[in-house]
C-alpha positions as CSV (number, residue, x, y, z in Angstrom):
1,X,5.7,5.3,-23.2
2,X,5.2,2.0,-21.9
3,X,2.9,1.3,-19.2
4,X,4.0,1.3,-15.6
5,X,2.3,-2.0,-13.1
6,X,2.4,-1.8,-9.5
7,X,3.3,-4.9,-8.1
8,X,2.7,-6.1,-4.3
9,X,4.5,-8.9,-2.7
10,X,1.7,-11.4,-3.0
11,X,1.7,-11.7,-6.8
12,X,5.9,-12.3,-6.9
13,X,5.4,-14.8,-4.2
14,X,2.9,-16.4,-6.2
15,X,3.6,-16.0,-9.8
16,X,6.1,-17.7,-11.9
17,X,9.3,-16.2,-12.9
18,X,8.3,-16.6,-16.8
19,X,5.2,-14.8,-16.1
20,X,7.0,-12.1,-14.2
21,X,9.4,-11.7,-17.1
22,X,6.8,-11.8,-19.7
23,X,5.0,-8.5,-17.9
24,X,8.5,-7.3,-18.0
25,X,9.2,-7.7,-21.7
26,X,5.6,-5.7,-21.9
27,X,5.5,-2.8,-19.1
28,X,7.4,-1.0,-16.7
29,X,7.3,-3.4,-13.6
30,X,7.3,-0.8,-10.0
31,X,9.2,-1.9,-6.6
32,X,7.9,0.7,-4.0
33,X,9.8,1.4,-1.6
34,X,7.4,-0.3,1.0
35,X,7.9,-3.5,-0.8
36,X,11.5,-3.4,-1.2
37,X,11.5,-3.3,2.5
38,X,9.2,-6.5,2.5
39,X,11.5,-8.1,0.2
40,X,14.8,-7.2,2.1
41,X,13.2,-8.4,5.5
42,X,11.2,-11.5,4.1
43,X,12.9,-14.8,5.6
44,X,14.4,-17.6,3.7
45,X,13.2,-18.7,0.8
46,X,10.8,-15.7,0.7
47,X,13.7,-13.3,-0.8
48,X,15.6,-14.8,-2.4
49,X,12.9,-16.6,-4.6
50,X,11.4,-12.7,-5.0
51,X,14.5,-11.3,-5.9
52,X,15.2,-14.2,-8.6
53,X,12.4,-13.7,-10.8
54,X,13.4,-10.1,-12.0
55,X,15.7,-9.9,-15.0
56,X,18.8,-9.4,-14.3
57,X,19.1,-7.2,-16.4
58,X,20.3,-3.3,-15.6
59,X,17.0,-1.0,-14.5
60,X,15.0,-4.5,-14.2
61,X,12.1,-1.9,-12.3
62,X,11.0,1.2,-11.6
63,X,12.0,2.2,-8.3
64,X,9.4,4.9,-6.4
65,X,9.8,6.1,-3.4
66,X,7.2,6.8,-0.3
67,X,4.2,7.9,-0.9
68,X,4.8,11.0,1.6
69,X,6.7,12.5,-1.9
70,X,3.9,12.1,-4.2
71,X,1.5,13.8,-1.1
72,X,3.8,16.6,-0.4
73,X,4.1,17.2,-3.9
74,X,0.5,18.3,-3.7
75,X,0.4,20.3,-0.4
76,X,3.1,22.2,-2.0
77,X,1.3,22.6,-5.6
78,X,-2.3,22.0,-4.8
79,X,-2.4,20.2,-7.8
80,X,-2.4,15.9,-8.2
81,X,0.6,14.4,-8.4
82,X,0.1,12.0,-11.0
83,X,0.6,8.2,-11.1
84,X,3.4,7.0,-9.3
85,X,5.6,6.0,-12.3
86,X,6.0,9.5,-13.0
87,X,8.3,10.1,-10.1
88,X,10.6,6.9,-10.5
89,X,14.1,7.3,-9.3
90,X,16.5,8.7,-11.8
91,X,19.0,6.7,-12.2
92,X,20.6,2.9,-13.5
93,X,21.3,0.3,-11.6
94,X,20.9,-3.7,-11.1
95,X,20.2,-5.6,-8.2
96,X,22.8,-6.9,-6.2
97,X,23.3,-10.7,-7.3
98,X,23.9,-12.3,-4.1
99,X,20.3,-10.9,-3.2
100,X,19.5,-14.3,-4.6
101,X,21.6,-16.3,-1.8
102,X,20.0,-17.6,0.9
103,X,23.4,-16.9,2.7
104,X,23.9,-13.2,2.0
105,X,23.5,-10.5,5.1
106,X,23.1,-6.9,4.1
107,X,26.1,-4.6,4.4
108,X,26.0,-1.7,7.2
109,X,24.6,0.7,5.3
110,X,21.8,-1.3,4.1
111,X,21.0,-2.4,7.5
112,X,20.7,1.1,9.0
113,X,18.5,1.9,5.9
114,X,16.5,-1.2,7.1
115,X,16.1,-0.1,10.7
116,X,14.8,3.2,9.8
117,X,12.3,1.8,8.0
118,X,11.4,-0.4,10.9
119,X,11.3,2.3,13.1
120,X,9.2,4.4,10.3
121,X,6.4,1.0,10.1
122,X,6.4,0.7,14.1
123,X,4.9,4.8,13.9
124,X,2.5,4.2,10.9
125,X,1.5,1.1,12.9
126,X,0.3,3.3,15.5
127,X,-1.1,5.6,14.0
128,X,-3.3,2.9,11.9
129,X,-4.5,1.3,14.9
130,X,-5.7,4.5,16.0
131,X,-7.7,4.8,12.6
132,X,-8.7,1.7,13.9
133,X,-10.5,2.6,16.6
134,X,-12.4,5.6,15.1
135,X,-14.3,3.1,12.9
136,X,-17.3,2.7,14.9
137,X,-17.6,6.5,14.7
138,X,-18.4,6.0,10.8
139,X,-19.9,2.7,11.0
140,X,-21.4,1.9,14.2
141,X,-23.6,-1.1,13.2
142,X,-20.6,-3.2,11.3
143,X,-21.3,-5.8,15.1
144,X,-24.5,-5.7,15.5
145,X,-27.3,-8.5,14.0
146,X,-26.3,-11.6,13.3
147,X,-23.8,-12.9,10.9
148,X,-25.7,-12.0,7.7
149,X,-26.3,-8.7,8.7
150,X,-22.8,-8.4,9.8
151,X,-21.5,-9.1,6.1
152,X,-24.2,-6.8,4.6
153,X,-23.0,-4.1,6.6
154,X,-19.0,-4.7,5.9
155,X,-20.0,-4.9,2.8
156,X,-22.2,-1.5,2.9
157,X,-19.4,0.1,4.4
158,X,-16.9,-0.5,1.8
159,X,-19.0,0.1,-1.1
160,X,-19.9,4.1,1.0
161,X,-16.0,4.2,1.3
162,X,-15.7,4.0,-2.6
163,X,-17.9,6.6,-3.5
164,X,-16.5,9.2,-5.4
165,X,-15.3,12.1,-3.1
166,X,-17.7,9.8,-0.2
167,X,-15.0,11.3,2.5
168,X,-14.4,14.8,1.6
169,X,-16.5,15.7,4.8
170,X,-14.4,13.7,6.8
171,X,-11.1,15.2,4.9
172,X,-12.1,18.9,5.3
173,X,-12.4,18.1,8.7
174,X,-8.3,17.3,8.8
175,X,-5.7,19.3,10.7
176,X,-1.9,18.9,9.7
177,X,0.3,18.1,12.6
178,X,1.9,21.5,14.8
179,X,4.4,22.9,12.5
180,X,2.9,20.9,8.6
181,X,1.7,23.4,6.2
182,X,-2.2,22.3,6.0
183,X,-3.7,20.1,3.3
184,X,-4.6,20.9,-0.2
185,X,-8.3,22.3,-0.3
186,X,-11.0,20.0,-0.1
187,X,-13.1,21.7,-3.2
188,X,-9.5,20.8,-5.3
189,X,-9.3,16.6,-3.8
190,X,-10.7,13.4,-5.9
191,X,-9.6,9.8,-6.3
192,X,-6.8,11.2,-8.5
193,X,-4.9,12.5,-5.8
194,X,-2.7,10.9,-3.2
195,X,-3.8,12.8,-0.2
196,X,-7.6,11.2,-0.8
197,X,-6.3,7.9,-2.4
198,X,-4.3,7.7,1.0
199,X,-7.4,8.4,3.5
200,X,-9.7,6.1,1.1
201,X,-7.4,2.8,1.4
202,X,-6.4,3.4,5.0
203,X,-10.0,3.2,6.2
204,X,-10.7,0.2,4.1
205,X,-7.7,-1.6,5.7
206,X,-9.3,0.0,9.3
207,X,-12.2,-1.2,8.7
208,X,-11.1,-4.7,7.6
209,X,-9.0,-4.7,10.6
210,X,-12.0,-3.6,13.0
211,X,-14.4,-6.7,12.1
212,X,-11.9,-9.3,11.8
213,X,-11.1,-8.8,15.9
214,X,-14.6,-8.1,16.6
215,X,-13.4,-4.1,17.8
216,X,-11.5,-5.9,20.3
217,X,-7.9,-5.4,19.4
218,X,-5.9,-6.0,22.8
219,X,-3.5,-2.6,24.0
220,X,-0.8,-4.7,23.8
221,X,-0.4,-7.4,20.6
222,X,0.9,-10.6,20.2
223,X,3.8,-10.7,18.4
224,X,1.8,-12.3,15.2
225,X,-0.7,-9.7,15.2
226,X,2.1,-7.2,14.9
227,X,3.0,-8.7,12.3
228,X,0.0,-8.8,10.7
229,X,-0.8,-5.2,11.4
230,X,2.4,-4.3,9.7
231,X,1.5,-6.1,6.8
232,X,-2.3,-4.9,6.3
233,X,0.1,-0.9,6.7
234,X,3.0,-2.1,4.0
235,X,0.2,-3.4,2.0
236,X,-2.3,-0.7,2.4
237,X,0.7,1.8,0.8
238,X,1.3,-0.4,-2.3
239,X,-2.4,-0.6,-2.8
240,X,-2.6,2.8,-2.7
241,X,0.2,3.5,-5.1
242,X,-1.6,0.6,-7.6
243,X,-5.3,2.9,-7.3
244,X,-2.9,6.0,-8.5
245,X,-1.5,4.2,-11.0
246,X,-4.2,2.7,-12.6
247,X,-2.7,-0.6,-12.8
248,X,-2.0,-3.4,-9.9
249,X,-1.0,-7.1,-9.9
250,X,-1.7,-9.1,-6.6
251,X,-3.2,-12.4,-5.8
252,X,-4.8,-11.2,-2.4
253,X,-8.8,-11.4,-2.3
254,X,-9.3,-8.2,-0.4
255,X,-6.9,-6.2,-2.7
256,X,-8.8,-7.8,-5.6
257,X,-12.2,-7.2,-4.5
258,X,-10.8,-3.4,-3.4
259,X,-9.6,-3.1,-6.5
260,X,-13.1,-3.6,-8.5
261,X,-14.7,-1.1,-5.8
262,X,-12.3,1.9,-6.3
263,X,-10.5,1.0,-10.3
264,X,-13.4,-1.0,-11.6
265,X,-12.1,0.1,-15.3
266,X,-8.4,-0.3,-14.7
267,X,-5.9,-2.8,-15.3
268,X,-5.2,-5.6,-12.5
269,X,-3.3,-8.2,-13.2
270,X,-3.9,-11.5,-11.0
């Protein structure tokens, strides 16, 4: 079977459509849905320019959906749920062509589709920022010394993060939400599943999040650092699907220098 790529929004941005078609002609290219989301609410030129480089051509990706499947797949099984590529939508299909014009507004049903999504992100937003603010309870020195210290220590901190099964402790330690049948068991978890993979990557992006606004984020955000928060969350679930699937094309540094801490022997195509 060919091999699947995850792809996140900063490589099609970035990348030239004969590139993009060259990896097509070679692998199974996969839109999550957290990036079809980015793509349907990018503004002008940022979609259609996306949306142009696929080829138009029917089933021009895989499409994958949340990664809540892939980790209720294992709280039902106990068992890993595989790479993400493994649970691509069933069916044909092509994109819609006037997806390419600057001019085109969704139809209704899109755009309730889209605003449940939105209201989905504006929970996981919270939720991150309250990962967020538990950082210091794992890494209480990341502010302290001077400026060299301060990047030793980020530093330090990411490499403890990708240790292999580093945050079991932490996971055991989990309880699901009133009414959620509990996690898998702890002596069952590595990197290959998505409940791990999951906790792993969001305390990376936490603790990216923590030292670039110095542990000071305000209780109420600007609308630009909304924004960004929303991204480092849509982003943080594409990475994720990438570290499951063994294989990941960005152009973001932090993804990239992620990516050689948690897949140093996969495939990541820049």
């Amino acid at each position: 079977m060919t091999s699947a790529i995850i792809l996140d929004k900063s490589f099609l941005q970035g990348t030239k459509t004969s590139r993009i078609q060259e990896l097509a002609a070679a692998h199974r290219l996969v839109v999550s849905d957290a990036l079809f989301y980015e793509l349907l609410t990018a503004p002008e030129p940022g979609r259609t320019r996306c949306f142009a480089k696929f080829p138009q051509t029917e089933n021009p990706v895989d499409l994958v959906n949340h990664i809540g499947t892939m980790m209720r797949i294992e709280i039902d099984t106990h068992l890993p749920s595989g790479r993400p590529s493994e649970h691509r939508e069933n069916l044909r299909f092509q994109f819609n062509p006037h997806l390419v014009s600057p001019s085109y507004v969704l139809p209704d049903q899109a755009q309730v589709a889209v605003e449940e999504q939105t209201t989905q992100l504006q929970s996981d937003v919270v939720g991150f920022l309250e990962q967020v603010s538990l950082v210091p309870t794992f890494f209480p020195n990341l502010l302290t010394g001077n400026t060299a210290e301060q990047k030793l220590a980020h530093a330090e901190a990411e490499g403890a993060l990708a240790e292999p099964r580093a945050l079991i402790p932490f996971y055991s330690s989990l309880e699901p939400p009133p009414g959620e049948r509990p996690l898998p068991p702890a002596r069952l978890v590595s990197e290959k599943w998505a409940v791990y993979r999951w906790l792993q990557v969001k305390l990376l992006f936490a603790v990216d999040v923590y030292v670039r606004y110095r542990g000071a984020l305000p209780e109420t955000l600007s609308p630009s650092t909304y924004e960004r928060m929303e991204h480092d969350v849509l982003d943080a679930q594409v990475f994720m699907l990438g570290c499951l699937e063994g294989a990941f094309a960005t152009r973001e540094k932090k993804l990239k220098r992620w990516w050689s801490l948690l897949c140093p022997d996969a495939s990541l195509y820049e």
